[in-house]
MDAnalysis code that builds the backbone (N, CA, C; Angstrom):
import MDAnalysis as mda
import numpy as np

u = mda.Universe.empty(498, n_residues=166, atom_resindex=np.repeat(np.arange(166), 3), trajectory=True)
u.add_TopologyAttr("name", ["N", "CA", "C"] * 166)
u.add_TopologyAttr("resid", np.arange(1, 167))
u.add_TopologyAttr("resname", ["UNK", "UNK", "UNK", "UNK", "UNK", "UNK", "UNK", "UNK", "UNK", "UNK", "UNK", "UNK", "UNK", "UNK", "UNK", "UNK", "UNK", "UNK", "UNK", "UNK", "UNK", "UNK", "UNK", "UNK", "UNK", "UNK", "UNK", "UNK", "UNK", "UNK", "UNK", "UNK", "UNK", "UNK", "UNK", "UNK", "UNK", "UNK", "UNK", "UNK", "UNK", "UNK", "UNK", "UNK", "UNK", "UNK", "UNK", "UNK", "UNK", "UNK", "UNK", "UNK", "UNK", "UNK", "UNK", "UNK", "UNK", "UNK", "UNK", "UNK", "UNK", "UNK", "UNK", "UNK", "UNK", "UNK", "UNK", "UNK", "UNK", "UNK", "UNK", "UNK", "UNK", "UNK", "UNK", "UNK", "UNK", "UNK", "UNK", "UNK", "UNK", "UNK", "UNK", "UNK", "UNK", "UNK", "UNK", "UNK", "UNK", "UNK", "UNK", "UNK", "UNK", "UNK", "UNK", "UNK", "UNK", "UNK", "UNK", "UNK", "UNK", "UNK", "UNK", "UNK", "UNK", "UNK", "UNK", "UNK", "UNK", "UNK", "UNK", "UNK", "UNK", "UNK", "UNK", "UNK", "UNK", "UNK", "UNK", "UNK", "UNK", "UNK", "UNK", "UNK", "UNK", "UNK", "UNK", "UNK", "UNK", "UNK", "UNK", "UNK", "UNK", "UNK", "UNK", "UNK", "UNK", "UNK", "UNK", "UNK", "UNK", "UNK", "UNK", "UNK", "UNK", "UNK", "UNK", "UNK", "UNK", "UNK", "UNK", "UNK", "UNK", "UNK", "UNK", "UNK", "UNK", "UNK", "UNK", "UNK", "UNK", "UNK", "UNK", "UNK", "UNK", "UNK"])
u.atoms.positions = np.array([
    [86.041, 164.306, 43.890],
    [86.843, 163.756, 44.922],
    [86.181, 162.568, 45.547],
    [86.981, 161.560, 45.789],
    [86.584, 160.874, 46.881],
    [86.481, 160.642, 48.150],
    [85.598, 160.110, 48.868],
    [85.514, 160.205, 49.688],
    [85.946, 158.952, 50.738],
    [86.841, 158.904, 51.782],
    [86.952, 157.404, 51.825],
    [86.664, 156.973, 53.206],
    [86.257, 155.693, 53.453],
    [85.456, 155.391, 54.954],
    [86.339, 155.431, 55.574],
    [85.610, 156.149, 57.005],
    [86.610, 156.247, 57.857],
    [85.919, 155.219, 59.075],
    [86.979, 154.529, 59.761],
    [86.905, 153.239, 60.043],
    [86.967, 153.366, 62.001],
    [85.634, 153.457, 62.625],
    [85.448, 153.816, 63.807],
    [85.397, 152.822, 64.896],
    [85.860, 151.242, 64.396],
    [85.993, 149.962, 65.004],
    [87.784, 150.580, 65.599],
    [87.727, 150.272, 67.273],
    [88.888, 150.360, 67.410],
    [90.404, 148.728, 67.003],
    [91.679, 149.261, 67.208],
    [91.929, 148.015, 67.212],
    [93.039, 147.415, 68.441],
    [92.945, 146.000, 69.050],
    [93.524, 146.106, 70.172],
    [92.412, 146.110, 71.209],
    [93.197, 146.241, 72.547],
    [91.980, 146.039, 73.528],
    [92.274, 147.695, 74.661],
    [91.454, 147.390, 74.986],
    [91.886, 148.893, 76.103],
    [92.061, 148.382, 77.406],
    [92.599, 149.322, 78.201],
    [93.756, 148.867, 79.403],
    [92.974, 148.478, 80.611],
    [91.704, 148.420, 80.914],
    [90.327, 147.988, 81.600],
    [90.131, 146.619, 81.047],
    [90.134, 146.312, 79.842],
    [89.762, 144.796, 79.278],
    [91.411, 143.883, 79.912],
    [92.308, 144.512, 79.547],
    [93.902, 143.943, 79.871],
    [93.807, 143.618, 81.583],
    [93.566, 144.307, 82.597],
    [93.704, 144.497, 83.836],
    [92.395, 143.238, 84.107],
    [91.165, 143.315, 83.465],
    [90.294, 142.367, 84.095],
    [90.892, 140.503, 83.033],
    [91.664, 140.819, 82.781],
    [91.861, 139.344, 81.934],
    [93.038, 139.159, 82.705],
    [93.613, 139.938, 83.083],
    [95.023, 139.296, 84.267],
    [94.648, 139.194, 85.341],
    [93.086, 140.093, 86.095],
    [92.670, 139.602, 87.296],
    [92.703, 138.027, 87.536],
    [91.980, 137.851, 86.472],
    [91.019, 136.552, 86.197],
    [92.215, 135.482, 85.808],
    [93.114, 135.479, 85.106],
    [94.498, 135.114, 85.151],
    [95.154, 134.853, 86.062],
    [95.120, 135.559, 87.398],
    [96.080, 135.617, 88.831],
    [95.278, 135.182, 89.580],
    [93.845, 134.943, 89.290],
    [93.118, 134.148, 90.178],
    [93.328, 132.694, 90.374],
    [93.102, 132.508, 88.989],
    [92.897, 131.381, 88.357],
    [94.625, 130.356, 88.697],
    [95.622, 130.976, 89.067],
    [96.996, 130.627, 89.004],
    [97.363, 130.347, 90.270],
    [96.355, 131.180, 91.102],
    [96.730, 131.209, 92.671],
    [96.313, 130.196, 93.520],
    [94.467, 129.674, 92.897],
    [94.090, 128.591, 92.811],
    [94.997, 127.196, 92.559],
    [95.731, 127.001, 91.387],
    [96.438, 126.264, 90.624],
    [97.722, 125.780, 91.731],
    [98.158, 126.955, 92.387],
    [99.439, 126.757, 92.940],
    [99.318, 126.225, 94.258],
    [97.882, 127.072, 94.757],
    [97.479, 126.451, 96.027],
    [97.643, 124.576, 96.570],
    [97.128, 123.614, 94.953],
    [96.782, 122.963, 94.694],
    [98.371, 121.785, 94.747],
    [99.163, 122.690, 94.747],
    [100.676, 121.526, 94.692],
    [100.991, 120.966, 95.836],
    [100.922, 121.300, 96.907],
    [101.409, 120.983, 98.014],
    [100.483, 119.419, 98.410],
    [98.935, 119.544, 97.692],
    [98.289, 118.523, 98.164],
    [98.422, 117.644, 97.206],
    [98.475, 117.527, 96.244],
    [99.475, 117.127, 94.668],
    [100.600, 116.327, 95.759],
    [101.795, 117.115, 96.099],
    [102.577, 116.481, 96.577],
    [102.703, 115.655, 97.505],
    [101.447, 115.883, 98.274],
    [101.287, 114.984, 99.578],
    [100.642, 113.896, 99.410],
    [99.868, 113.308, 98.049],
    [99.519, 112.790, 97.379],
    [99.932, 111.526, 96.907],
    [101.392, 112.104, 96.059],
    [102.656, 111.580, 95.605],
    [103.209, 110.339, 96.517],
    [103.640, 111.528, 98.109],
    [104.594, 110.627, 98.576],
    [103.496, 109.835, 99.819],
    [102.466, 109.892, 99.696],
    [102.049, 109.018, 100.430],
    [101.395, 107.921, 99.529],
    [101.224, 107.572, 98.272],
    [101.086, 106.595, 97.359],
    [102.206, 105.838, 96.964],
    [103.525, 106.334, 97.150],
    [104.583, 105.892, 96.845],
    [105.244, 104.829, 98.228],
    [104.606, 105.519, 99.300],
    [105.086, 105.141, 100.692],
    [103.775, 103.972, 100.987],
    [102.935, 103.868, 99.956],
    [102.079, 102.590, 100.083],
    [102.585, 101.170, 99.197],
    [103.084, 101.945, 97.697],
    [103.489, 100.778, 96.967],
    [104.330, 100.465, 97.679],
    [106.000, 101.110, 98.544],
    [106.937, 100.198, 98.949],
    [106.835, 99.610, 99.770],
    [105.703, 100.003, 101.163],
    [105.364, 99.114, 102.229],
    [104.509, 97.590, 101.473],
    [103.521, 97.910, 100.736],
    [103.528, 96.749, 99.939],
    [103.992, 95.626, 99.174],
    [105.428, 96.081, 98.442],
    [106.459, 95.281, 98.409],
    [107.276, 95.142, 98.885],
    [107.323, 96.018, 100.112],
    [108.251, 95.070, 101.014],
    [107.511, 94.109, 102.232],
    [106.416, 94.300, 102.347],
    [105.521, 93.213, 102.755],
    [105.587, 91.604, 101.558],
    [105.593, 91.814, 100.516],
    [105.201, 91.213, 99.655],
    [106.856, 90.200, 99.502],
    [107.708, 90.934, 99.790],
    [109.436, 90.812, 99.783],
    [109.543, 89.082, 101.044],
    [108.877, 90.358, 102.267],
    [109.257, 89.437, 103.370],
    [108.269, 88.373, 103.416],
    [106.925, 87.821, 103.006],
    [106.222, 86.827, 102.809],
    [106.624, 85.921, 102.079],
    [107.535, 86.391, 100.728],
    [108.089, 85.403, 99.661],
    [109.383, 84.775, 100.263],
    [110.023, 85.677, 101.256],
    [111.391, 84.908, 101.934],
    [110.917, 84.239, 102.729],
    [109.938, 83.973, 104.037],
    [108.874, 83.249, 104.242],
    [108.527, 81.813, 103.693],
    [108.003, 82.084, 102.456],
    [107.581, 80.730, 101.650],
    [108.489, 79.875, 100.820],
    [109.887, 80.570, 100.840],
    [111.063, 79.803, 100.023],
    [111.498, 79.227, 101.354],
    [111.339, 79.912, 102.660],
    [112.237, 79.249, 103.526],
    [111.530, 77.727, 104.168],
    [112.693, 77.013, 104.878],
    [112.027, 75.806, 105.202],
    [111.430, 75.803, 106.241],
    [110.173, 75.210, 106.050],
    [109.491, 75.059, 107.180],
    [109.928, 75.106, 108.512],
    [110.557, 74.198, 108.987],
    [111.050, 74.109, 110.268],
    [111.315, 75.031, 110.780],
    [112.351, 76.289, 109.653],
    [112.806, 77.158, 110.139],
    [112.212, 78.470, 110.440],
    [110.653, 78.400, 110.082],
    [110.171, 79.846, 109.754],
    [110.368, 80.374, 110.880],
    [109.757, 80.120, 112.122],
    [109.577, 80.500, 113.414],
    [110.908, 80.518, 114.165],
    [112.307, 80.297, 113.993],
    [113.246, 80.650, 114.602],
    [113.401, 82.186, 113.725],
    [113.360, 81.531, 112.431],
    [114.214, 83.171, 111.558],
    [112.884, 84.282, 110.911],
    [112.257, 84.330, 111.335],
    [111.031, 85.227, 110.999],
    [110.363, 85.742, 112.378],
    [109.766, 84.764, 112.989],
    [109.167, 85.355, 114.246],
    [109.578, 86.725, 115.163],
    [109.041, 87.565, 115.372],
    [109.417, 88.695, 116.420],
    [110.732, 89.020, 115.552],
    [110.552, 88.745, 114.578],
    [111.868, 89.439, 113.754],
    [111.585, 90.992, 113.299],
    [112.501, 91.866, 113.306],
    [112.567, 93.411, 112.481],
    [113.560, 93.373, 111.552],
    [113.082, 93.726, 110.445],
    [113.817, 94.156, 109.221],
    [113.859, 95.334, 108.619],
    [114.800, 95.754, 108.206],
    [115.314, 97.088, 107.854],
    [115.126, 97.522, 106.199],
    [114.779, 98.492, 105.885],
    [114.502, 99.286, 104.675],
    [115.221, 100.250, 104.338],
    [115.521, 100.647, 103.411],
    [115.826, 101.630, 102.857],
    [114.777, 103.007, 101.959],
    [114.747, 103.799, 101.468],
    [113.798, 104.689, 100.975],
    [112.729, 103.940, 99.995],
    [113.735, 102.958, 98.985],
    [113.462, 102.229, 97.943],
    [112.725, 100.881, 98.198],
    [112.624, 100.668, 99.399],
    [112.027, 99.505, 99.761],
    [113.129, 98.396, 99.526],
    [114.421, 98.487, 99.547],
    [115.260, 97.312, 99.842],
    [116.075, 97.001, 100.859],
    [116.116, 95.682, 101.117],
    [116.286, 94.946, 102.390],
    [117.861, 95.717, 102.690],
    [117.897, 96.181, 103.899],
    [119.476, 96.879, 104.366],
    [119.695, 95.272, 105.091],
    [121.502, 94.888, 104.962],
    [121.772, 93.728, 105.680],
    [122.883, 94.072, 106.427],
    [123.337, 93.456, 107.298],
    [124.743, 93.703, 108.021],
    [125.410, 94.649, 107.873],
    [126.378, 94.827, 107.385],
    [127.476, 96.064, 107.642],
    [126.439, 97.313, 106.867],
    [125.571, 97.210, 105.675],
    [124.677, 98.488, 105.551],
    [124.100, 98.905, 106.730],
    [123.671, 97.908, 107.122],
    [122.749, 98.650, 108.420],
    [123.440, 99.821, 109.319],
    [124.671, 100.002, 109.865],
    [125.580, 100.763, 110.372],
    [125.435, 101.969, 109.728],
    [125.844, 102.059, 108.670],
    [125.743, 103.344, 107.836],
    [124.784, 104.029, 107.093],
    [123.748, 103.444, 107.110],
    [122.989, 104.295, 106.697],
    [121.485, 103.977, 107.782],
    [120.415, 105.215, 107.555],
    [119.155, 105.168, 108.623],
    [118.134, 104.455, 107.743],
    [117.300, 103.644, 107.643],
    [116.624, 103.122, 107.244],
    [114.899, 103.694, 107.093],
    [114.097, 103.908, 106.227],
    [112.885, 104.373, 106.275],
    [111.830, 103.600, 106.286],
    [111.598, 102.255, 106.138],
    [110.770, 101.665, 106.512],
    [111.576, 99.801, 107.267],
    [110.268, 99.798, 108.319],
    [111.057, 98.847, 109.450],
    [109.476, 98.093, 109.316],
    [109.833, 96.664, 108.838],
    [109.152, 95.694, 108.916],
    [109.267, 94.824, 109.953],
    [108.122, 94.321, 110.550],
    [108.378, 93.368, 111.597],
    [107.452, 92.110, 111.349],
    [107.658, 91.029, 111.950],
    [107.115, 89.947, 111.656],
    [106.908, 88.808, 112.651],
    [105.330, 88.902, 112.964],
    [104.849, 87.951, 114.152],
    [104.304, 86.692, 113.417],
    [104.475, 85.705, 114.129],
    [103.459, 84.244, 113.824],
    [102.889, 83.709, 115.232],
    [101.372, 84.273, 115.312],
    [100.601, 83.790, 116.582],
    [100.888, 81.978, 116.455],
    [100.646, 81.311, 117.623],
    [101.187, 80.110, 117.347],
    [100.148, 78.856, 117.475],
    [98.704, 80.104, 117.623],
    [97.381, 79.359, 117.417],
    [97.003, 78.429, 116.293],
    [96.393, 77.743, 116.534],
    [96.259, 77.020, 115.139],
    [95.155, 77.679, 114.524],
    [94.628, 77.146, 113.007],
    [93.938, 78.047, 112.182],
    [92.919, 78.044, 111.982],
    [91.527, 78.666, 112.040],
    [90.125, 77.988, 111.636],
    [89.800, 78.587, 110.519],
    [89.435, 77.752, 109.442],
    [88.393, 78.570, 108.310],
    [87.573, 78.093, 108.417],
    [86.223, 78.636, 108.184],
    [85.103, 77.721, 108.202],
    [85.227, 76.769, 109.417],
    [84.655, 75.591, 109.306],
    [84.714, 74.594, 109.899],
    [86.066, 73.610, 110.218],
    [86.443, 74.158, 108.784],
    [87.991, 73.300, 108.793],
    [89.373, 74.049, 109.696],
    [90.006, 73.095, 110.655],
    [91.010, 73.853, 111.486],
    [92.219, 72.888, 111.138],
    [93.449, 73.935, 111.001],
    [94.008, 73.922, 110.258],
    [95.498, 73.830, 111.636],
    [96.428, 72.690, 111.645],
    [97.569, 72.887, 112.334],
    [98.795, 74.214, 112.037],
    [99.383, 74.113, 113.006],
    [99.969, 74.879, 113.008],
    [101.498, 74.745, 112.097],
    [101.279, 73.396, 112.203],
    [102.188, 72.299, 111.222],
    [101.815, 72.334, 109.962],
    [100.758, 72.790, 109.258],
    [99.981, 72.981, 108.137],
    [100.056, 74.275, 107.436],
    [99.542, 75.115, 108.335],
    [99.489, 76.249, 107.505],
    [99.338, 77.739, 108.581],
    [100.444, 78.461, 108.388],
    [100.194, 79.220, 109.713],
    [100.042, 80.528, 109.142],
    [99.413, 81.709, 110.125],
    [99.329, 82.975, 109.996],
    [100.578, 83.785, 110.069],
    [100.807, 84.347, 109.139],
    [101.837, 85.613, 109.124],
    [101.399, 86.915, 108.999],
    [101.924, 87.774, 110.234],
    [101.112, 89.269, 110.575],
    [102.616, 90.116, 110.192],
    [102.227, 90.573, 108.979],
    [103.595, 91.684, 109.136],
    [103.221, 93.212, 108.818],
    [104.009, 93.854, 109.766],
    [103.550, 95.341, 110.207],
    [104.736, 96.411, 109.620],
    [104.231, 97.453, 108.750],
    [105.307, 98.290, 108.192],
    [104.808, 99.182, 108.531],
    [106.250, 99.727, 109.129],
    [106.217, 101.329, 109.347],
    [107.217, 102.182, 108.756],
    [106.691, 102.881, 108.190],
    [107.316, 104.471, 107.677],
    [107.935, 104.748, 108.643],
    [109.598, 104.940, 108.217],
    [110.147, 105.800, 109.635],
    [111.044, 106.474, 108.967],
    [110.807, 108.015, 108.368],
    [112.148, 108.646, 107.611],
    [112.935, 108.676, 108.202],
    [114.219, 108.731, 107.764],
    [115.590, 108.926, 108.278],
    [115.530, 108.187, 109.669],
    [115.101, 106.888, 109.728],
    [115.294, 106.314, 110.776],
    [114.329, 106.657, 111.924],
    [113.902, 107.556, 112.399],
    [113.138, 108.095, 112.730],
    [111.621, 107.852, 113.197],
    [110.957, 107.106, 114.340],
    [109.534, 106.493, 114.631],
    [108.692, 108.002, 114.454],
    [107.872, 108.204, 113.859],
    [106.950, 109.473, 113.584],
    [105.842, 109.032, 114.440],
    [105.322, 109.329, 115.840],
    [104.101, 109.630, 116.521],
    [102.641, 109.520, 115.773],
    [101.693, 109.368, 116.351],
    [99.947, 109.519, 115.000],
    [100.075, 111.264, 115.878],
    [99.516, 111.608, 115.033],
    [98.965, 113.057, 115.075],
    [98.050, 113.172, 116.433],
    [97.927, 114.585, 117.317],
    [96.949, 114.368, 118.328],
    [95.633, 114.219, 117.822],
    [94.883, 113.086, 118.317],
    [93.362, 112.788, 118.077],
    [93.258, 111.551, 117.149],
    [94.732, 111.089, 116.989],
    [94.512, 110.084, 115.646],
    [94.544, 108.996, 117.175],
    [93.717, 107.490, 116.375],
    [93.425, 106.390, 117.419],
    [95.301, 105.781, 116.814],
    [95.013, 105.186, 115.062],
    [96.178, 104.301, 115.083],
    [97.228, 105.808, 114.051],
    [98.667, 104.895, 114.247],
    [99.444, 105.424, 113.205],
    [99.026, 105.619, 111.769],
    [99.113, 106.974, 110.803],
    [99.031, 106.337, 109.679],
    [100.208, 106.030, 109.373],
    [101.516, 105.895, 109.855],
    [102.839, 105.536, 108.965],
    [102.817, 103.787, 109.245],
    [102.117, 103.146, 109.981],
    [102.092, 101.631, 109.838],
    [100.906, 101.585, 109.136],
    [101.137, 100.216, 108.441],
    [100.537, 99.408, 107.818],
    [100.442, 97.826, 107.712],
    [99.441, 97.329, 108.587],
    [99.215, 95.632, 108.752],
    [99.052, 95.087, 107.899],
    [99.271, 93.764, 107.424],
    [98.868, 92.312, 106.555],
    [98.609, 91.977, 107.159],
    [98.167, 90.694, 106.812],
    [97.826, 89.328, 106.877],
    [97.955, 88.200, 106.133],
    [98.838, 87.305, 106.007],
    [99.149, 86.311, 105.293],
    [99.126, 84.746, 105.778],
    [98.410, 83.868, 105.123],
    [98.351, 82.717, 105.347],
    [99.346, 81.480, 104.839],
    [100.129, 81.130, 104.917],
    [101.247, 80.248, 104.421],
    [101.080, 79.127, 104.721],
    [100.947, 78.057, 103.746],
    [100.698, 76.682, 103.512],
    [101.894, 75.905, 103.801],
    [102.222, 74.689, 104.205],
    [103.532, 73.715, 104.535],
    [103.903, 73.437, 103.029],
    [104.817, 73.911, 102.377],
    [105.187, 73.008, 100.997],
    [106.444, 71.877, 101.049],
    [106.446, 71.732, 102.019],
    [107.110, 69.755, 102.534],
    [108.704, 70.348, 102.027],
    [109.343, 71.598, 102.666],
    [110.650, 71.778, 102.640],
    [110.744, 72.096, 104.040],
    [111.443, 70.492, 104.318],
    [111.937, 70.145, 105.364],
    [112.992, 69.786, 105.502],
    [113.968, 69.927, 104.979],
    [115.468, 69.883, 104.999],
    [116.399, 70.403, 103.832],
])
């Protein structure tokens, strides 16, 4: 007769190995999930930087197409209206819908120094434009203990005379 091996390796895992691999599993997931909310806060405050940026970038270029003469009647102490997307709301939009970011736009009326060289005001002037995040229309407060807002955001832009004067 033969005799045949009998085979004392089990197969599969036992219900102690299963329970510590799903510990370690539900740890590891809880960690993971913890992790979205700052993920998300992430998101929309990088997103709420590119559009304040181009719409800074928006209102400097309407700025430099416009004619000289006129900057300081139609820009100065001016506010402009946004939408989520960063596009300009105009007249009858403005009514109907709330706007999320509100650009404003000062020109101090100092003249300019770089260096040594000072610069008229007729030449080349400073443009300060200030964006603020305002969902649904809405001015959002800084947090208690904060000095500035984080939902604004300042420039600074220097604009040269390009001899469009009429």
């Amino acid at each position: 007769m033969k005799t045949s091996k009998i085979r004392s390796a089990s197969h599969g895992f036992t219900l102690a190995e299963v329970m510590i691999a799903m510990g370690i599993v539900a740890s590891v997931m809880v960690a993971l999930l913890g992790m979205i909310p700052l993920g998300v806060r992430s998101v929309r405050e990088a997103t709420n930087l590119t559009i304040s940026g181009r719409i800074a970038q928006e209102v400097i270029s309407n700025v430099q197409q416009a004619n000289w003469i006129d900057v300081l009647t139609n820009y100065d102490k001016k506010v402009f209206l946004f939408d989520n997307e960063g596009f300009l709301i105009r007249g009858a939009q403005a009514k109907g819908s709330s706007p999320s970011f509100e650009a404003r736009v000062q020109i101090p009326p100092a003249p300019i120094n770089i260096g040594k060289t000072s610069y008229s005001i007729s030449t080349l002037k400073k443009i300060l434009v200030e964006v603020e995040f305002t969902p649904a229309g809405i001015k959002v407060p800084p947090k208690a203990g904060e000095t500035k807002n984080p939902n604004i955001i300042k420039y600074n832009f220097y604009v040269a005379n390009q001899n469009k004067t009429g």
